[in-house]
N, C-alpha and C positions, 0 to 999 in steps of 0.2 A: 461692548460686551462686558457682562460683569465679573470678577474676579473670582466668583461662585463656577460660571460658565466655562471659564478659560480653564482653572484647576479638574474639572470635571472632564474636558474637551482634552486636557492633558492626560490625566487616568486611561483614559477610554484609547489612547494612543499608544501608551507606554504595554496596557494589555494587549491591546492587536500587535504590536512590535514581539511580544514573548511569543504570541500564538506563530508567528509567521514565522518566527527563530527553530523555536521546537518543528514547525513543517520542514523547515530547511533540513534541521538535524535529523529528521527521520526519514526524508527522502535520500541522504546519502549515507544513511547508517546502515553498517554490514549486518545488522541485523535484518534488515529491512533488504536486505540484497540473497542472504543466505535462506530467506522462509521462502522468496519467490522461488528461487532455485528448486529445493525441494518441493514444493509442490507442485510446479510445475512438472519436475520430476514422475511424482510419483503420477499426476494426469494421463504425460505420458503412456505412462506404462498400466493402467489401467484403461485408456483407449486403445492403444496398439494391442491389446487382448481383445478388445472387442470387437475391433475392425479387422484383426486379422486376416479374413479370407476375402476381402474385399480388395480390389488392387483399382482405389479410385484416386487420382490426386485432389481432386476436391474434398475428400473424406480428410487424408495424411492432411492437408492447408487446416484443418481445423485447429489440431495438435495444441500446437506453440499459442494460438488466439484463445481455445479454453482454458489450458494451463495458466495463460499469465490472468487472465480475466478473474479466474475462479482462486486462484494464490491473494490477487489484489482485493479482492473480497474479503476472503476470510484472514485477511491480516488486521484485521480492527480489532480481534482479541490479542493479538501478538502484539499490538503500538501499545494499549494500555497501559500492561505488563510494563513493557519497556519503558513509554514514560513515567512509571512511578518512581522507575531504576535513573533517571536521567534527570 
């Protein structure tokens, strides 16, 4: 291996090393724990008005699975933000 290849093969490590750090750091960052919260939240409370006069458990089981679903989604504009701050 050339000396060209190895410093290359090295760069290319040291960047997926930051990429994985920063995933680490955002997976346990209270940022990242406070947005699901609230959105989820507000799901909630936007389906329990919907389904209201329904008294199904399979409807209530959706709840907590669209909330976090639909929170984990639109949190790619909230990591941005945050990684620019980080």
């Amino acid at each position: 291996m050339e000396p060209k290849d190895l410093e290359k093969e090295i760069e290319e490590i040291k960047n997926r090393n930051k990429r994985v750090e920063l995933d680490k750091k955002w997976e346990t960052s209270g940022t990242r724990k406070i947005c699901i919260c609230i959105l989820t939240y507000i799901v909630v409370i936007i389906y329990s008005y919907i389904v209201r006069n329904y008294d199904n458990i399979f409807l209530s089981s959706l709840v907590p699975v669209i909330g976090f679903t639909l929170s984990t989604l639109s949190l790619k504009f909230v990591r941005k933000i945050w990684e620019k701050n980080n």
